[in-house]
C-alpha positions as CSV (number, residue, x, y, z in Angstrom):
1,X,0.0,0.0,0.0
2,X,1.7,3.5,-0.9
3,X,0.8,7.1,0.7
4,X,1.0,10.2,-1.2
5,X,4.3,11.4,-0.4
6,X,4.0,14.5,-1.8
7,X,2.6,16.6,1.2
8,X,5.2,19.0,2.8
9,X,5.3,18.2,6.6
10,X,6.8,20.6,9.7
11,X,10.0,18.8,9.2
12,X,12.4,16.7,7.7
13,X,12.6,14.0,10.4
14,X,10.7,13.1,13.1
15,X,12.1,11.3,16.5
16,X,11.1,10.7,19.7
17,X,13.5,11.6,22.9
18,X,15.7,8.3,22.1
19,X,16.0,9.1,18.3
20,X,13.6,6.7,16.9
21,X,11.8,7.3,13.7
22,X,8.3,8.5,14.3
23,X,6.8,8.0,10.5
24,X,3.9,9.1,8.8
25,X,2.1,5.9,9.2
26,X,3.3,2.8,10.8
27,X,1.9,-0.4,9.1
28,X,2.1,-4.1,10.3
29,X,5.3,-4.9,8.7
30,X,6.7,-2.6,11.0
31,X,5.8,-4.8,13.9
32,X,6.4,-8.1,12.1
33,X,9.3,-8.6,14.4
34,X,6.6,-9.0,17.6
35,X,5.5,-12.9,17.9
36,X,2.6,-12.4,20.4
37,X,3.5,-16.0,21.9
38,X,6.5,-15.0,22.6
39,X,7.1,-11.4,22.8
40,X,3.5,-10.4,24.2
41,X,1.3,-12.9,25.3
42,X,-1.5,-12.4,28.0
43,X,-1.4,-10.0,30.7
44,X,-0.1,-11.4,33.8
45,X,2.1,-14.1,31.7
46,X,5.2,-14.1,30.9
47,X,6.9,-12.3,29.5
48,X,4.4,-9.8,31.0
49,X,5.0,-7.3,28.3
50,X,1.2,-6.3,28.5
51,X,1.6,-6.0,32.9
52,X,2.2,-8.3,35.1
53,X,-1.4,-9.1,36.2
54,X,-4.5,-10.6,34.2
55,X,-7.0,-8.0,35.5
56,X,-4.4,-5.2,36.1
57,X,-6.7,-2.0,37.2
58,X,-10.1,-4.6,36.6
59,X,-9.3,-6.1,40.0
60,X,-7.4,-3.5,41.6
61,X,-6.3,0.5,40.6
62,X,-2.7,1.1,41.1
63,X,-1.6,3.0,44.6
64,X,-2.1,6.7,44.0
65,X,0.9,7.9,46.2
66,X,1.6,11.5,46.5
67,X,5.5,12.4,47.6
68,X,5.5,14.8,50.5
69,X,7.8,15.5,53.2
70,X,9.1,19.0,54.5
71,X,10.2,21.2,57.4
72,X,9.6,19.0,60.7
73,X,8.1,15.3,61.2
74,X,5.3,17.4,62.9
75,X,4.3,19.5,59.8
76,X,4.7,16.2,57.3
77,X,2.9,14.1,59.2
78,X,-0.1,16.4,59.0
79,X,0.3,16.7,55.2
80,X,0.0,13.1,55.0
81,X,-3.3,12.7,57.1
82,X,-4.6,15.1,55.1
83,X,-3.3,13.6,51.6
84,X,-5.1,10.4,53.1
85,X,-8.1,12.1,54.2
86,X,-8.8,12.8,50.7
87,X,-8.3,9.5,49.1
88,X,-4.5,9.0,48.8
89,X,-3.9,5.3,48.8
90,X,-0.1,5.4,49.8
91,X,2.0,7.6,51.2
92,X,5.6,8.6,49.8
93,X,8.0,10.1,52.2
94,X,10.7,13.0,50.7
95,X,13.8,13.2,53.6
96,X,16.1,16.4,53.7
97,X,18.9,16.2,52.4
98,X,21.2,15.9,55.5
99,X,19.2,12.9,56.2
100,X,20.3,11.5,52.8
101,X,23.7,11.9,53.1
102,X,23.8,10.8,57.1
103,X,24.2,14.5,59.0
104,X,22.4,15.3,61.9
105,X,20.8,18.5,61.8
106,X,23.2,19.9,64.5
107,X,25.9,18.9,62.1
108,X,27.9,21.9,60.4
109,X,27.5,21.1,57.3
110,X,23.6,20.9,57.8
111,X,23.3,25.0,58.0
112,X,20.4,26.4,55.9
113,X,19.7,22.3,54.6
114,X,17.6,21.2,57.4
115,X,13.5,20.6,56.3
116,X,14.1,22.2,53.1
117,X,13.7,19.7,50.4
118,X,12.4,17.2,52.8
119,X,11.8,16.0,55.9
120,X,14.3,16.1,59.0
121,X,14.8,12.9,60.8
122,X,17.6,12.6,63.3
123,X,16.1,9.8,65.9
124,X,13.2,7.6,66.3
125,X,12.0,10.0,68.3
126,X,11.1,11.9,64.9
127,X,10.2,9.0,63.1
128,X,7.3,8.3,65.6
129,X,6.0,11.8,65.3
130,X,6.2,11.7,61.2
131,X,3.7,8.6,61.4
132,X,1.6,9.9,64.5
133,X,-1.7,8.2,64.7
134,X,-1.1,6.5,60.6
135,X,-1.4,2.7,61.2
136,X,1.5,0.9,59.9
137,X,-0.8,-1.9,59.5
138,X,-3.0,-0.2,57.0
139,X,-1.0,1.6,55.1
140,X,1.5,1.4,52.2
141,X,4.8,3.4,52.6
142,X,7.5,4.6,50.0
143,X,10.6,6.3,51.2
144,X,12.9,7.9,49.2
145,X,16.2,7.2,50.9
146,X,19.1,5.5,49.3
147,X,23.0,5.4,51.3
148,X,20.7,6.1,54.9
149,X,18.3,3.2,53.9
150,X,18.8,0.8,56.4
151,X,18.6,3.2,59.6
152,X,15.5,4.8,58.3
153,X,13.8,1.3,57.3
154,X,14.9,0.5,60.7
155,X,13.2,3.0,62.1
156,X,10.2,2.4,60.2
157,X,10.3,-1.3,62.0
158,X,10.7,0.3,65.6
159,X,7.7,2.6,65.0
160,X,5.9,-0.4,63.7
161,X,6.7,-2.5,67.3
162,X,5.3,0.6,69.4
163,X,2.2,0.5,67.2
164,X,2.3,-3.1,68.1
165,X,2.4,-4.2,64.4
166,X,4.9,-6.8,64.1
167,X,7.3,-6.8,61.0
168,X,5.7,-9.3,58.6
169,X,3.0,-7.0,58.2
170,X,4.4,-3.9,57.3
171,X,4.2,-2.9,53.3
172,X,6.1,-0.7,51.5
173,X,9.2,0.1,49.6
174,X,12.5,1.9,50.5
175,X,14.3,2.9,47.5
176,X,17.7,1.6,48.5
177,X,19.3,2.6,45.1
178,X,22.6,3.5,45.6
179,X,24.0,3.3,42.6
180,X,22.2,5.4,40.2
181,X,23.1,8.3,43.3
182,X,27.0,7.9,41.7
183,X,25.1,7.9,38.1
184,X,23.0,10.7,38.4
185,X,21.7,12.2,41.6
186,X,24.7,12.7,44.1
187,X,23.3,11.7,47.8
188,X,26.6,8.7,48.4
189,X,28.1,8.3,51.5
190,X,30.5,5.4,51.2
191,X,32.5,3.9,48.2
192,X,30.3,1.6,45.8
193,X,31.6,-1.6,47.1
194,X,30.5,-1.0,50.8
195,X,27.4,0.5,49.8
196,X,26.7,-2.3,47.6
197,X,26.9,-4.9,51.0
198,X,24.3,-2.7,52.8
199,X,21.9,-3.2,50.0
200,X,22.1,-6.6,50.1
201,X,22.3,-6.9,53.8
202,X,18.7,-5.6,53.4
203,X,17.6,-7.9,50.7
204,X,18.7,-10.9,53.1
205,X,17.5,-9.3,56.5
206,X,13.8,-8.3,54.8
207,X,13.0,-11.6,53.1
208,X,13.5,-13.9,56.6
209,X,11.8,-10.6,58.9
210,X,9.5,-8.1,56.8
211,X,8.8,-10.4,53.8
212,X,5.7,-7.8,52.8
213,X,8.5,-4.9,52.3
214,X,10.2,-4.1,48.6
215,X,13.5,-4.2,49.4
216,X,14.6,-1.6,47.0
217,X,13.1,0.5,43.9
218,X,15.4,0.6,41.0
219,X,15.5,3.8,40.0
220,X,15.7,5.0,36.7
221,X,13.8,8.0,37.4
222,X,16.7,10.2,38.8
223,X,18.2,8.8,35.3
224,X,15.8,10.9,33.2
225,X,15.7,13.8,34.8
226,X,19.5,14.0,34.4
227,X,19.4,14.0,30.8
228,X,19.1,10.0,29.5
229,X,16.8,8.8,26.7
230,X,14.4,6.7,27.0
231,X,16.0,3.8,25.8
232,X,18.9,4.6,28.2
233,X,16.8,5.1,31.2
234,X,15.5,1.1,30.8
235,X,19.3,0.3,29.6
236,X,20.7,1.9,33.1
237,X,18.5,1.0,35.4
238,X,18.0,-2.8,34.4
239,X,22.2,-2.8,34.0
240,X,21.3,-1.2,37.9
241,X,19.4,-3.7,38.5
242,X,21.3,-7.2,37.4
243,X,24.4,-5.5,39.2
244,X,22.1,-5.9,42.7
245,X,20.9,-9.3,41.6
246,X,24.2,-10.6,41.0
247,X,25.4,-8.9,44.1
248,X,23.0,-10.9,46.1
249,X,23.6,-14.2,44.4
250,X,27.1,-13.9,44.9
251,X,26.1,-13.3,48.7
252,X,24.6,-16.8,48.9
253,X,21.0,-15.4,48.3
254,X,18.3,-17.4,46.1
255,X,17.6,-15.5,43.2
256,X,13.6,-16.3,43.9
257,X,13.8,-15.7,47.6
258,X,15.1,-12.0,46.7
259,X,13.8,-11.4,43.4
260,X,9.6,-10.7,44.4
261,X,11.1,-7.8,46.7
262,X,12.3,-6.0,44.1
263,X,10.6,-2.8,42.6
264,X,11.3,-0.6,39.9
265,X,11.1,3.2,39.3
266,X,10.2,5.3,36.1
267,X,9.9,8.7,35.2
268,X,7.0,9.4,33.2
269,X,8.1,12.0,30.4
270,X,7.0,13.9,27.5
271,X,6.4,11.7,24.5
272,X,3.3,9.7,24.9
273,X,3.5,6.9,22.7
274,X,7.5,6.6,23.2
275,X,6.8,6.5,27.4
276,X,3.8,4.0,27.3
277,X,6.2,1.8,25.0
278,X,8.7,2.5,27.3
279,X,7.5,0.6,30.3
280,X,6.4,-2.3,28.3
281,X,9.8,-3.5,26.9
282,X,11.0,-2.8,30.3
283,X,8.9,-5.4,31.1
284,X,10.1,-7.8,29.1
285,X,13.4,-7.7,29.3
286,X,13.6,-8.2,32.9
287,X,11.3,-11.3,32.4
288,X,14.2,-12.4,30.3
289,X,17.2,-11.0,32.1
290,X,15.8,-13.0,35.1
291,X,15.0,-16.2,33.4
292,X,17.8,-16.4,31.3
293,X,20.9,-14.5,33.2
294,X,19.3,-15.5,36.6
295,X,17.6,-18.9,36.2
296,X,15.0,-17.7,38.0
297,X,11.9,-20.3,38.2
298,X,9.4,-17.8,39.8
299,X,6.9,-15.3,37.8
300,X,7.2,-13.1,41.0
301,X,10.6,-12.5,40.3
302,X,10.9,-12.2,36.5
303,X,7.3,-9.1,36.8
304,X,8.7,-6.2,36.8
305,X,6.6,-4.0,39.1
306,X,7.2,-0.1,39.2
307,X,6.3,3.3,40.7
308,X,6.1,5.8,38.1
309,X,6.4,9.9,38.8
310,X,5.7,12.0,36.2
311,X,8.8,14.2,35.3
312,X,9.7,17.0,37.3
313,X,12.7,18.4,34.3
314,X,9.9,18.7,32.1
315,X,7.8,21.3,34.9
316,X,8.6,25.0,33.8
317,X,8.6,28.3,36.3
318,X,6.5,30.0,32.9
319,X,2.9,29.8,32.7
320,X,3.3,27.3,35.4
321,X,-0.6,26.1,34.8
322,X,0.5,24.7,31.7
323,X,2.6,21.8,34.0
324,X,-1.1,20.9,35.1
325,X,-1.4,19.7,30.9
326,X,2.1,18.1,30.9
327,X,1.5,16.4,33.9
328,X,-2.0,14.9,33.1
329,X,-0.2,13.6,29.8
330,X,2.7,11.8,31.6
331,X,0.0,10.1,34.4
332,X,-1.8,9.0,31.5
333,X,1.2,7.6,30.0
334,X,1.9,5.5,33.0
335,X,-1.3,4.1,33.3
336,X,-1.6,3.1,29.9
337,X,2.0,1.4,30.1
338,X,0.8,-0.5,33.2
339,X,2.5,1.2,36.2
340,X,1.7,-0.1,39.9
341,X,1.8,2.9,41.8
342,X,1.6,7.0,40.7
343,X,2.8,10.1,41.9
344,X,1.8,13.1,39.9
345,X,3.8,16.2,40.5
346,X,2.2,19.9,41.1
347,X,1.7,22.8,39.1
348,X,3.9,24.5,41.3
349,X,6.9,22.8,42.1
350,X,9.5,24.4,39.1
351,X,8.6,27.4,42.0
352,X,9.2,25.5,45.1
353,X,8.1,23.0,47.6
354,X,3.7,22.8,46.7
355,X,1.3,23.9,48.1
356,X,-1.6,22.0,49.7
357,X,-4.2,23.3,47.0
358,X,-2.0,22.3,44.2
359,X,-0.9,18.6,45.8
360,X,-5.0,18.4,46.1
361,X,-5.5,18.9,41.9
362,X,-2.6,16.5,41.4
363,X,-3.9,14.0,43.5
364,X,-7.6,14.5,41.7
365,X,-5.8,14.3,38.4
366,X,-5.4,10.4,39.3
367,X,-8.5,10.4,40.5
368,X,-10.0,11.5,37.4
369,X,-8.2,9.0,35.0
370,X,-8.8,6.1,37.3
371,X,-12.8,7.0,37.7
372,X,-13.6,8.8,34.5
373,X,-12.1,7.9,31.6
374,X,-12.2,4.7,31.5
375,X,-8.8,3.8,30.3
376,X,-8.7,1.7,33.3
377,X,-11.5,-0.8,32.2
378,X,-9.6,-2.6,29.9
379,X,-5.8,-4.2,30.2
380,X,-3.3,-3.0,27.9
381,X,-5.2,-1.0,25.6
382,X,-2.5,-0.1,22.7
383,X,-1.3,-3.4,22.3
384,X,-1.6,-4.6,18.8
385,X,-1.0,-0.9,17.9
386,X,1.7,-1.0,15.1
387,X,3.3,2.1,16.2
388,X,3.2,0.9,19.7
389,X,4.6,-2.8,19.2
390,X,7.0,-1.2,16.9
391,X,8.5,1.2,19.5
392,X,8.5,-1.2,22.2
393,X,10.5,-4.0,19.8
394,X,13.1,-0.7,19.5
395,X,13.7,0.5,22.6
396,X,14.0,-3.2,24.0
397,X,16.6,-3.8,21.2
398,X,18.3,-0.3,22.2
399,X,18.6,-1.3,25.8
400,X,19.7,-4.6,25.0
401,X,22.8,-3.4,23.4
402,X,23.7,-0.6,26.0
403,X,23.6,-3.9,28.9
404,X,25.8,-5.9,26.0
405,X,28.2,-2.7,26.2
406,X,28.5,-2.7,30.0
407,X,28.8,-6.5,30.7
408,X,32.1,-6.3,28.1
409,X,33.2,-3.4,30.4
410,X,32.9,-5.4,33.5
411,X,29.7,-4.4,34.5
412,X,27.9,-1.8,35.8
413,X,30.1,-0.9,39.2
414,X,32.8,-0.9,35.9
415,X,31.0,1.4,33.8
416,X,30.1,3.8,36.6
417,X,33.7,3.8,37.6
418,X,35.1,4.5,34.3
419,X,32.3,7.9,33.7
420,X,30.7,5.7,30.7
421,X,27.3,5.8,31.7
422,X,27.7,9.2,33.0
423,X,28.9,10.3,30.1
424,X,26.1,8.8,28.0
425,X,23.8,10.8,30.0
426,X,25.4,13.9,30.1
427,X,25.9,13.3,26.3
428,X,22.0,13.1,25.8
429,X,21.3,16.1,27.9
430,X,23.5,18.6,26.0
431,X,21.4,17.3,22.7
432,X,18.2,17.9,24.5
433,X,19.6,21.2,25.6
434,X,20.7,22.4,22.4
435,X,17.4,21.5,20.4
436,X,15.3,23.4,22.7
437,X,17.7,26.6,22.2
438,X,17.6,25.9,18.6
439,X,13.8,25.8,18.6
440,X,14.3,22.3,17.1
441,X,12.0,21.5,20.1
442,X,9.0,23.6,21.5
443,X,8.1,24.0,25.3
444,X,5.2,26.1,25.6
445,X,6.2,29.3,27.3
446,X,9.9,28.9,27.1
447,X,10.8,28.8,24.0
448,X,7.8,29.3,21.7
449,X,3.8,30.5,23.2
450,X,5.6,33.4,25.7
451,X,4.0,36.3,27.3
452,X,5.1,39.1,28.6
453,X,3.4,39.5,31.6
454,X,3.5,36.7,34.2
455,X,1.3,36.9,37.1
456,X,3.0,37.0,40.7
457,X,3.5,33.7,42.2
458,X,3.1,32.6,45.9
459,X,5.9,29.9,46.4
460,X,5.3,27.7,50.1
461,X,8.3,28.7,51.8
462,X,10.0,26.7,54.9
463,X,10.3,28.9,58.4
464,X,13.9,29.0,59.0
465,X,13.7,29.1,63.1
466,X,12.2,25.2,62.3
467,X,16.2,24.7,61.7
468,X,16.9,26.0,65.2
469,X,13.9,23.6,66.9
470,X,14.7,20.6,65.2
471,X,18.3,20.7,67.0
472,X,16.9,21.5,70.2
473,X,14.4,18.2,69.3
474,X,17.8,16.5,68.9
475,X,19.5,17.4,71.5
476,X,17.3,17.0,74.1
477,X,16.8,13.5,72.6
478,X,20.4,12.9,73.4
479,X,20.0,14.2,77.0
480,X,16.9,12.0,78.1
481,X,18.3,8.6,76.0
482,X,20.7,6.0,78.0
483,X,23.7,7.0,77.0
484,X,25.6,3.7,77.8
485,X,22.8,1.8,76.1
486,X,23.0,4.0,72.9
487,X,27.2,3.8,72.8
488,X,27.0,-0.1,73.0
489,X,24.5,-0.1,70.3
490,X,26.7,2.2,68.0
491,X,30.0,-0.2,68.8
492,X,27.9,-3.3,67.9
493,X,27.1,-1.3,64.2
494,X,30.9,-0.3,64.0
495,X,32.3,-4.3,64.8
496,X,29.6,-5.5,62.4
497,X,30.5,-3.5,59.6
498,X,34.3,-5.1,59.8
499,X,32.7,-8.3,59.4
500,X,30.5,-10.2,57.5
501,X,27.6,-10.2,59.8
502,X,24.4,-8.5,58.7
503,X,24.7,-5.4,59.5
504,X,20.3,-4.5,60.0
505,X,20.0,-6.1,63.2
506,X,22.7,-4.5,64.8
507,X,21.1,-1.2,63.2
508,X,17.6,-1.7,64.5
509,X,18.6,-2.3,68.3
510,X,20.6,1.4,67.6
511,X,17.7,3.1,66.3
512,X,15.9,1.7,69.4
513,X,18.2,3.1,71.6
514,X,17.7,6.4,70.0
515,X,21.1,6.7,68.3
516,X,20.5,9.2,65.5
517,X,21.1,8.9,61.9
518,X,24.1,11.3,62.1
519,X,25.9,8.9,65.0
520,X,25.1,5.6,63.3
521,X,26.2,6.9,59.2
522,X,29.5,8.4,61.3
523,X,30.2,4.4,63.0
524,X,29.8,3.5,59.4
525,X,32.1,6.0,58.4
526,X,35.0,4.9,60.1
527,X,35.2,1.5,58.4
528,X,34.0,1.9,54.8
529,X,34.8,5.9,54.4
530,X,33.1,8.5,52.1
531,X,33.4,7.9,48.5
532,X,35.0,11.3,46.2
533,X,33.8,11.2,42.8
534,X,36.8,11.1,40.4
535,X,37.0,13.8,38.2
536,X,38.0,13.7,35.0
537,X,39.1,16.6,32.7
């Protein structure tokens, strides 16, 4: 069949984010590559390219969880009984950034950091504020920590005990991902090898004591908003991924035992069709990684389950409205690719921390795909689209050769080390860069649709003196704590990390005597060191 060819179009070529031909009309040779048997099949089979259950959002709507966290544990926890109050399903905890990297916030190097991108949390004292009166029974908790994970999912555990919910019923996910932080996002403690044990430690530790818990989300979201592709946002974060598997293998783990508490996270960007293919061949090619690479015999471990958040690089401080548009786009995205769980990012927040009024829309813009449009009635909607099965086939294909590229370097801790997946992503983001200063691409308001005039914007803005109380918090913590019981705790931590032992148990009775995030990261410290990012002219 032919097409008039004649017909000038906008431009010359046209590509999604990775550089795949978009054409004028994609036809069924283009997807002759796809066997449904074995490339599709049925959802909730493998190799779960169409989502990893038969009824998917039929039986069950995925877990609309909106990030929050800010200023104290007091002020966050009443932001997330009010996110639940009106119909949140799973809460998603944002830490400040001395909390990331292990500083208290009496610490030095915590000045003008403390609650402003997150959360503080220097003791269980202020993790049992943050969930006051929030049942750890009933609900679902995400926490976005990654070299601090195992003294804050620790502390998560202790709350959990004084609620009187024992550990085999708590649910959640802690993200645990250390190494995209040396990839992309910056928030490391120690060197990659030490950091590496800690994640597994947690793997082995969760799977005999909180078996409900994901034991880390693979993050390729921090990917994208550096810069990456598409296709190199599933090539990274798998490569991520079998690096952790492997890791726990080696470790004397069962690849089966391990591999059902594993979780994945996407970003949701721009390009509809490219995104919705996006998650799909992730999909699959974990199914296959798994099987094949892994020998795993379990579906539960070869379904790749994921959180999704639409894409905070894409949110622009112009016409800030507009994000409301981009943002409904990129959750519709997700749900059409088959995502588990949803955060949807405010109008707002290219401005600053959101408000309460804009966390409310975003939070209703779930609510409104879920309930009325009925994209949720039916599983897998676009498959058998030509276009679709045809960008799925390439992006699968283009993140199957990046993982070929880094298993001849060594693997991932390899590639890291020697800047080449870095470099692929900073690589990416100067393109990106340069098309939208060339007009090559158009974002409403920046580049192209202006006006002259924008209205005055309110951003929420965080109370310095909370700085000031949160260290009084701490320190009078320290002063009402047994001190001898806290510094025998701390030693136990320190003599297990020069062994082999596993180091969460030794964490949790620490966090239990109220040693604070600060103390235990420093104990950790001493054996493993910090970790200096090479540089590399």
């Amino acid at each position: 069949m032919s097409t008039t060819t004649g017909s000038k179009e906008r431009k010359e070529r046209f590509e999604t984010s990775s550089g795949i031909e978009v054409k004028r009309v994609f036809r069924p040779e283009d997807a002759e590559a796809t066997s449904y048997e074995r490339d599709l099949g049925d959802p909730g089979s493998y190799p779960y390219t169409r989502g990893v259950q038969p009824t998917m959002y039929r039986g069950r709507l995925w877990t609309m969880r909106q990030y929050a966290g800010f200023a104290t544990a007091a002020e966050s926890n009443r932001r997330y009984r009010y996110l639940l109050e009106q119909g949140t399903t799973g809460l998603s905890v944002a830490f400040d950034l001395p909390t990331q990297i292990g500083l208290d916030s009496d610490s030095a190097l915590s000045a003008g950091e403390v609650g402003k991108v997150g959360v503080a949390i220097d003791s269980l004292a202020d993790m049992e504020t943050l969930f006051d009166e929030i049942p750890l029974d009933r609900v679902s908790t995400s926490m976005t920590i990654n070299a601090t994970a195992a003294i804050l999912l620790c502390m998560y555990i202790a709350v959990g005990r004084k609620q009187g919910v024992a550990s085999n019923l708590l649910s959640g996910t802690v993200q645990n991902d250390i190494l995209k932080e040396y990839i992309a996002r910056g928030t490391y403690i120690y060197p990659p090898r030490p950091s590496l044990r800690i994640v597994t430690d947690i793997f082995d530790y969760c799977a005999r004591e909180v078996p409900k818990w994901n034991t880390i989300s693979i993050s390729g979201y921090h990917i994208r908003e550096a810069g990456s592709t598409a296709i190199q946002e599933v090539a990274f974060t798998l490569a991520d991924a079998v690096a952790y598997v492997q890791a726990a293998v080696e470790k004397g783990l069962d690849v089966d035992r391990i591999g059902p508490q594993l979780s994945f996270f996407f970003n949701a960007h721009n390009n509809f069709l490219e995104e919705i293919a996006k998650y799909r061949a992730a999909r699959r090619l974990w199914a296959r990684i798994m099987c094949d690479r892994f020998g795993s015999k379990s579906p539960k471990s070869q379904m790749l389950r994921f959180h999704t958040q639409t894409a905070g690089s894409t949110l622009t401080a112009q016409q800030p409205d507009v994000n409301v548009v981009r943002v409904t786009l990129q959750a519709l995205a997700a749900v059409l690719g088959g995502t588990q769980s949803l955060h949807t990012n405010s109008r707002d927040e290219a401005i600053g921390l959101p408000t309460e009024a804009s966390v409310l829309l975003a939070l209703r813009t779930q609510q409104v795909i879920a309930h009325e449009s009925g994209v949720a009635d039916t599983v897998d909607p676009l498959a058998g689209s030509y276009a679709v099965e045809s960008l799925t086939e390439q992006i699968e294909r283009g993140a199957t050769e990046y993982i070929r590229k880094i298993d001849e370097m060594g693997g991932t801790l390899a590639a890291i080390e020697s800047g080449f997946i870095q470099r692929e992503i900073q690589d990416a983001a100067y393109k990106a860069q340069l098309a939208v200063e060339r007009e090559e691409a158009v974002v409403v308001g920046v580049n192209r649709f202006t006006v002259d005039h924008e209205p005055a914007r309110h951003a929420q803005a965080i109370d310095p003196a909370i700085e000031a109380a949160q260290v009084d918090r701490l320190r009078a913590v320290r002063a009402s704590r047994d001190a001898a019981a806290c510094d025998r705790a701390l030693d136990e931590v320190e003599a297990a990390a020069r062994s082999s032992e596993n180091l969460m148990p030794l964490i949790l009775t620490a966090v239990e005597a109220y040693a604070s995030v600060g103390e235990i990261s420093d104990r950790l410290r001493r054996v493993f060191g910090e970790y200096e990012e090479a540089v590399t002219v």
